[in-house]
LUMDOFI-259954 format. One line per field, with one value per residue (C-alpha): residue in three letters; x, y, z; residue number from 1. Coordinates in Angstrom, 3 decimals, padded with zeros to 6 digits. Layout:
N
code: c(Ala, ...)
east: c(X, ...)
north: c(Y, ...)
up: c(Z, ...)
pos: c(NUM, ...)
***
This chain:
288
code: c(Unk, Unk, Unk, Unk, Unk, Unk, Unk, Unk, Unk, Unk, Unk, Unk, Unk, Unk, Unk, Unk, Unk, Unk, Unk, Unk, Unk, Unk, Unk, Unk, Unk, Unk, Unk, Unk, Unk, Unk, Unk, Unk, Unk, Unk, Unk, Unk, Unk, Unk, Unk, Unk, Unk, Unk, Unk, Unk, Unk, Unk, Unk, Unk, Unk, Unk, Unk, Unk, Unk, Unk, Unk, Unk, Unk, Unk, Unk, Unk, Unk, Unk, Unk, Unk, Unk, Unk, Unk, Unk, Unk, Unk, Unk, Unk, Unk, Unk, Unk, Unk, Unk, Unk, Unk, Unk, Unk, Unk, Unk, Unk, Unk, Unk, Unk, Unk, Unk, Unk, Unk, Unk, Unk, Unk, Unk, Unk, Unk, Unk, Unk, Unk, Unk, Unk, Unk, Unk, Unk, Unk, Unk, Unk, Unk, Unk, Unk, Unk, Unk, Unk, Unk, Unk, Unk, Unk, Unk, Unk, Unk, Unk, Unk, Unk, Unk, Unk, Unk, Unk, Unk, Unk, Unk, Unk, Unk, Unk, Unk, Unk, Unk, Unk, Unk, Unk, Unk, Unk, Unk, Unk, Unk, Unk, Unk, Unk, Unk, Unk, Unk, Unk, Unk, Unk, Unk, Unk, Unk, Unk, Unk, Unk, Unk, Unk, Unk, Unk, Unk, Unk, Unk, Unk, Unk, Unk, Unk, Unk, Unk, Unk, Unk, Unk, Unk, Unk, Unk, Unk, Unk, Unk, Unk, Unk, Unk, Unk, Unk, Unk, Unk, Unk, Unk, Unk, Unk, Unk, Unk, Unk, Unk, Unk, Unk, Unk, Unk, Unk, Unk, Unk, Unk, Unk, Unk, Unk, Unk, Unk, Unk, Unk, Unk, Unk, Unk, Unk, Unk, Unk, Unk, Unk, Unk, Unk, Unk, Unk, Unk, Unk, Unk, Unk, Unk, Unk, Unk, Unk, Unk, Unk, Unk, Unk, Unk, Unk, Unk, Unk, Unk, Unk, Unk, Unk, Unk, Unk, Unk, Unk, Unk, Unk, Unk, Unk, Unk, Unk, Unk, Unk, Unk, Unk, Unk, Unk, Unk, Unk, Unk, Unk, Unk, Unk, Unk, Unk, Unk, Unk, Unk, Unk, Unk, Unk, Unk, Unk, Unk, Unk, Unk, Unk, Unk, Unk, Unk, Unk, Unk, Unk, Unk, Unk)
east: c(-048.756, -048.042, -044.628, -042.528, -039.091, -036.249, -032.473, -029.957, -028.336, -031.800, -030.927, -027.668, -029.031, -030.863, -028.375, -025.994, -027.988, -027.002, -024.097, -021.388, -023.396, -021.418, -018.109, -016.823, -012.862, -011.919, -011.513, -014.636, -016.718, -014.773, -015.431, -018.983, -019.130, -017.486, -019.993, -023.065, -021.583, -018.126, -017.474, -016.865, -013.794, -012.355, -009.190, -010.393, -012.663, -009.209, -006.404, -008.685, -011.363, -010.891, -013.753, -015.449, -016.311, -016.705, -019.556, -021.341, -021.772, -022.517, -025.169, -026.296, -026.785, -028.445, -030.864, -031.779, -032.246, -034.096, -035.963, -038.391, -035.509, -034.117, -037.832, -038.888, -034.869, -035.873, -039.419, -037.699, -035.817, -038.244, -035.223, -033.315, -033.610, -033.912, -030.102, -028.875, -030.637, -028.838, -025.426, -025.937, -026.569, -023.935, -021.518, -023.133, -023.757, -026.902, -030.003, -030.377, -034.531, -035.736, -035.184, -038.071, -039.978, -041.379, -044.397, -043.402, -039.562, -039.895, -039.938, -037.005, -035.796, -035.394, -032.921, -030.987, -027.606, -026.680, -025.259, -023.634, -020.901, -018.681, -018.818, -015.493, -013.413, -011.614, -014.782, -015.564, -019.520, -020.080, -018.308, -020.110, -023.609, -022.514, -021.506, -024.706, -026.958, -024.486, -023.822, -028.141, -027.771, -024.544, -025.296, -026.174, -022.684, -019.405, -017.582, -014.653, -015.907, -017.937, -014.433, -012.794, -015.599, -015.970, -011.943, -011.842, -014.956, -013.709, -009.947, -009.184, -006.649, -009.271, -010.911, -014.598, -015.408, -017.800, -019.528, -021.488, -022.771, -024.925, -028.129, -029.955, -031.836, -028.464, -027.296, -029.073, -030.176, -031.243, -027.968, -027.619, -025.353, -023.987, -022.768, -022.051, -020.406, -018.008, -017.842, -017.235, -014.015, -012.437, -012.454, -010.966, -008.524, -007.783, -007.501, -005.147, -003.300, -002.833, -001.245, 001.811, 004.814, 005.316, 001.886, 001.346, 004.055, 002.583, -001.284, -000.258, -000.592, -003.958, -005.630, -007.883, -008.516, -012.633, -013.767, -014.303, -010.403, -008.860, -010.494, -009.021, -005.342, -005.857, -006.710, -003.833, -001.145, 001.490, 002.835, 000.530, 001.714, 001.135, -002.562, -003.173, -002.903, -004.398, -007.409, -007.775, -007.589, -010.398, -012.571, -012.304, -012.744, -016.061, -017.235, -016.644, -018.479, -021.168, -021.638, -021.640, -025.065, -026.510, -026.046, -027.257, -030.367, -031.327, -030.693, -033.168, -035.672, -035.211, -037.633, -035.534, -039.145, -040.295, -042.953, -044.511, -045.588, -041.731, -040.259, -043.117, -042.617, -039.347, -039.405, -039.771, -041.921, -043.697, -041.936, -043.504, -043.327, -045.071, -047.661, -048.046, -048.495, -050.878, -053.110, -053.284, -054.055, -051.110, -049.681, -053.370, -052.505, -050.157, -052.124, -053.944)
north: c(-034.235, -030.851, -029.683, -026.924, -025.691, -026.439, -024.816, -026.500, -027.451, -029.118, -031.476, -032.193, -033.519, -035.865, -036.745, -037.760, -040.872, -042.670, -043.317, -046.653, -047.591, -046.011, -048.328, -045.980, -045.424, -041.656, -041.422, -043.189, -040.444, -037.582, -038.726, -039.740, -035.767, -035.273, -036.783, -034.472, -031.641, -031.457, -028.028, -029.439, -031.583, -034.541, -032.592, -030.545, -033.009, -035.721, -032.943, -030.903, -032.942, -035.859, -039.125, -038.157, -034.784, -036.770, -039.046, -036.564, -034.144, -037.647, -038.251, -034.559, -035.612, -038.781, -037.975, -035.100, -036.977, -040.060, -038.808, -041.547, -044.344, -042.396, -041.443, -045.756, -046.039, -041.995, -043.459, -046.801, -044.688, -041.849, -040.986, -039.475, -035.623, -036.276, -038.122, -035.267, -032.756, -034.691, -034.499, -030.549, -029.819, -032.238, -029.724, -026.451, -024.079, -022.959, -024.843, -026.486, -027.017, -029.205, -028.305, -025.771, -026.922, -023.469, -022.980, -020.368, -019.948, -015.976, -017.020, -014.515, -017.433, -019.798, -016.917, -017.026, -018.682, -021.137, -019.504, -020.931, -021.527, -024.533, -026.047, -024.380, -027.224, -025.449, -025.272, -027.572, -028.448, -026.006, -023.005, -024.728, -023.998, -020.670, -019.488, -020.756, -018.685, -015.729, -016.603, -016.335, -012.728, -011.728, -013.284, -009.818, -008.458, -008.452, -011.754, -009.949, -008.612, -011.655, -013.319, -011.075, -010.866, -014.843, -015.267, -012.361, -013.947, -017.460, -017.043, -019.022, -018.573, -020.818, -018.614, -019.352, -020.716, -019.201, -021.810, -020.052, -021.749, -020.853, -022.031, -022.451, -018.784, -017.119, -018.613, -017.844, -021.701, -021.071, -021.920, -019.084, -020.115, -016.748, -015.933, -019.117, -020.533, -017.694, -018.734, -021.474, -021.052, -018.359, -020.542, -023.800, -021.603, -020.203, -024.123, -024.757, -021.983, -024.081, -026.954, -025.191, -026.074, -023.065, -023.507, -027.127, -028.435, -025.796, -027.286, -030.567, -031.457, -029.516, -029.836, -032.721, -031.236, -030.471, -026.751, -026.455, -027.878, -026.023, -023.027, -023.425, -023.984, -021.087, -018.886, -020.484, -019.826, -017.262, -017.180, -014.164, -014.824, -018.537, -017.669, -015.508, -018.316, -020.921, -018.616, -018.038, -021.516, -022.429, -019.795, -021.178, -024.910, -023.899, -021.917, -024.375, -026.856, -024.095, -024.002, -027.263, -027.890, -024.791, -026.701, -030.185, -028.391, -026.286, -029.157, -032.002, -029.950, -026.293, -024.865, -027.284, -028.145, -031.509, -033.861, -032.423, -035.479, -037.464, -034.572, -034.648, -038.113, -037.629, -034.862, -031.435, -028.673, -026.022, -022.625, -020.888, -017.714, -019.078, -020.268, -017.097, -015.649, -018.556, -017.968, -014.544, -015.982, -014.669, -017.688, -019.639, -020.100, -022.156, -024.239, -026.092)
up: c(006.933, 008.540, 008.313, 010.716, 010.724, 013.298, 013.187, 011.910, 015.056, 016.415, 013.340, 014.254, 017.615, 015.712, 013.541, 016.921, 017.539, 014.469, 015.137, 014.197, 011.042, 008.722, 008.061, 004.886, 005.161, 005.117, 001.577, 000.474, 002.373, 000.683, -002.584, -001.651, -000.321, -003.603, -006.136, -003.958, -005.963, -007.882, -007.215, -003.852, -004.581, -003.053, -002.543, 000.003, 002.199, 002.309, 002.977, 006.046, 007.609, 009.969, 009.552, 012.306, 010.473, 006.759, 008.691, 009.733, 006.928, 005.095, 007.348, 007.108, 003.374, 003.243, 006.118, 003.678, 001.142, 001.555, 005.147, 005.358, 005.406, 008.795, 010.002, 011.037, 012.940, 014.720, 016.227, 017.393, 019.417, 020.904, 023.808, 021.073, 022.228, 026.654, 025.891, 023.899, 026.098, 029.728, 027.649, 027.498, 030.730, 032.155, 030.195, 030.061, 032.726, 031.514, 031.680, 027.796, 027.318, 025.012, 021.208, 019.855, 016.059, 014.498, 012.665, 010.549, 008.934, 010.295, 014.290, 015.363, 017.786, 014.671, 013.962, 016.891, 018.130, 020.809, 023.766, 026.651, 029.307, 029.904, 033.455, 035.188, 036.036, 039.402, 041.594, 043.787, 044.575, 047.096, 045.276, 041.822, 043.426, 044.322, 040.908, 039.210, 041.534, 040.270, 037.007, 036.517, 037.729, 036.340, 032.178, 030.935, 031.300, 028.753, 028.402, 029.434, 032.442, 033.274, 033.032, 035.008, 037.669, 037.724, 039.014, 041.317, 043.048, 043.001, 043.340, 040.460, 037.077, 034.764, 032.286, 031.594, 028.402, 026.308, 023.665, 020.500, 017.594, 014.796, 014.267, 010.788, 011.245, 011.207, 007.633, 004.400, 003.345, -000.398, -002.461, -004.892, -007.842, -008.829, -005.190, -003.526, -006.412, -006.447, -002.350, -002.814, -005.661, -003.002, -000.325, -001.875, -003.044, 000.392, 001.786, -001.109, -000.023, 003.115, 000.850, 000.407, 001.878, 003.546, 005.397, 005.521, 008.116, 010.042, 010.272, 010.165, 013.822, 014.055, 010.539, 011.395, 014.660, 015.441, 015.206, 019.427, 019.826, 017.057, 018.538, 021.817, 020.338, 018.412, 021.543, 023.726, 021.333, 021.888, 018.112, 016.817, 013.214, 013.350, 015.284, 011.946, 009.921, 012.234, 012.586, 008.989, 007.703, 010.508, 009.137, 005.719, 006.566, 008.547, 005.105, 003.124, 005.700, 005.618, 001.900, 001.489, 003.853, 002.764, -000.805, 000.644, 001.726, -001.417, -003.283, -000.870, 001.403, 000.390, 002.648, 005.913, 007.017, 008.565, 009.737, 013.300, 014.317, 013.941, 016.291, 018.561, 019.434, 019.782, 022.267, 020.473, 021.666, 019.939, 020.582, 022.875, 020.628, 017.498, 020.273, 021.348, 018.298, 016.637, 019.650, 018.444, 015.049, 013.357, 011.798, 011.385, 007.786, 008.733, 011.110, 007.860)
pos: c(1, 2, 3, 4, 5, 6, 7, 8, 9, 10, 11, 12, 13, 14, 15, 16, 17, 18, 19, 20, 21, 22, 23, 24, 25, 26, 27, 28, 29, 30, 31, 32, 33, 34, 35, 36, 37, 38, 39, 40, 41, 42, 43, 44, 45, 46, 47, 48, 49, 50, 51, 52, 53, 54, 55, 56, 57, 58, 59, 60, 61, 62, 63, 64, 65, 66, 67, 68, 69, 70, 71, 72, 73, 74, 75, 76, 77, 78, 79, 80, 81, 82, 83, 84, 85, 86, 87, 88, 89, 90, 91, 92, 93, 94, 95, 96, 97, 98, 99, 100, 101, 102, 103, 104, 105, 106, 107, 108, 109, 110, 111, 112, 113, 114, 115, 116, 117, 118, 119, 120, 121, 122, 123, 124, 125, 126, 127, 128, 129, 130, 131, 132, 133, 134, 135, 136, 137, 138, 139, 140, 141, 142, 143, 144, 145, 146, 147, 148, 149, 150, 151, 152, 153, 154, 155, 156, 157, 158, 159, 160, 161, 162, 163, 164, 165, 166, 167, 168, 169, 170, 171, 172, 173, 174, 175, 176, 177, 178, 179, 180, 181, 182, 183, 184, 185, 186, 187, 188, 189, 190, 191, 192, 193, 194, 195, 196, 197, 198, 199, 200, 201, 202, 203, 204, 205, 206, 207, 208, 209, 210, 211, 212, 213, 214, 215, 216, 217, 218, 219, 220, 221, 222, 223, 224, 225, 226, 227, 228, 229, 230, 231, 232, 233, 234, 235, 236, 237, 238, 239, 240, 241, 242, 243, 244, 245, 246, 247, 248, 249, 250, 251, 252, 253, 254, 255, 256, 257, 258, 259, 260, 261, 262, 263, 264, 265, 266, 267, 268, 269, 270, 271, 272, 273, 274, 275, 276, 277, 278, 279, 280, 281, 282, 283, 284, 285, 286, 287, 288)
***
């Protein structure tokens, strides 16, 4: 069985088609998230993270773990990536392709980030068409002047909305116990921080929020001490998130590689840089 890497956000479209089976209250997940690793404590997961979140970093963890009881429900369902792929580009701007597997952990695109643009909301189909023929020959310049550019062309006050997340090339999987554990200490201690009563009435309506809503609060706030804070404790619940899959993967498939053959059927494509490059025989060792 040949295996090849994918990011860590090609997983998580996998991961979004399991979805409803898990029936474990809120606090049953945290201390299930808990027992993974006790540095991790229950604490944390119940006081910042809503179910929703809980589920899927539980899923994260048991798909991990026991791959081949997830691997029969992934082939029954072989539309798994063309749904998640429609979703995207019913939201994004940009044209979202069919998730890439690698054949070698060094591809530089298993190293790069998502990157895309909301669908404005003020355009109507005409004027829609219009800005994705410009928006294609506009990308390469400055958010801020792309911004800028975007309402002066299209007479509008909505401010495009720029998405980025990480993918697994950008984070350092291997969990190394004399840094991360020290990581891991500084942040908990940064959430507790957020316990007090000083901070804690002033979270409370947003704590459980998701990262992409919290995110826009954050920017749309006119309180620059309370955005300090806000923006902080986000930054520390994402660590912590961070650390704890970074963990999850040292500690079940350290190497984050997986059976070609499962995300073929299910829609993957070889990346048409490590094709290049194997047809050039570069990576023919790991063609065996």
């Amino acid at each position: 069985m040949k295996k090849v890497y994918i990011t860590k956000a090609s997983l998580k479209r996998i991961l979004k088609s399991f979805g409803g089976e898990n029936r474990l209250e809120h606090n049953e997940l945290a201390s299930k998230l808990a027992d993974e690793g006790n540095i991790f404590e229950q604490q944390i997961w119940t006081g910042f993270f809503n179910t929703k979140e809980l589920q899927e970093l539980h899923k994260f963890a048991l798909f991990l773990q026991d791959f081949k009881s997830f691997k029969k429900q992934i082939l029954l369902n072989k539309k798994i990536i063309d749904e998640q792929v429609d979703f995207s580009n019913e939201i994004y701007v940009l044209t979202v392709d069919s998730p890439a597997f690698h054949l070698t952990p060094n591809c530089q695109w298993l190293h790069s980030d998502f990157q895309n643009i909301e669908k404005p909301t003020s355009l109507d189909e005409k004027n829609y068409r219009l800005f994705c023929l410009w928006i294609k020959s506009n990308k390469h310049l400055s958010k801020e002047v792309l911004n800028r550019e975007f309402q002066q062309k299209f007479h509008t006050t909505e401010n495009l909305r720029f998405v980025e997340l990480p993918n697994s090339g950008s984070i350092e999987y291997h969990f190394n116990p004399q840094i991360d554990f020290q990581a891991i200490s500084d942040v908990k201690g940064q959430l507790r921080f957020m316990l007090d009563d000083k901070f804690a009435k002033k979270i409370s309506n947003i704590k459980y929020m998701p990262h992409h809503k919290l995110h826009s609060y954050i920017k749309d706030l006119d309180d620059k001490e309370l955005q300090i804070v806000l923006s902080e404790f986000s930054k520390s619940k994402q660590l912590f998130q961070t650390l704890f899959e970074n963990y999850i993967i040292t500690k079940y498939n350290e190497d984050f590689s997986f059976d070609i053959n499962v995300l073929k059927s299910i829609g993957f494509r070889l990346c048409k840089s490590c094709e290049k490059e194997y047809a050039y025989g570069v990576y023919c060792s790991h063609a065996a």
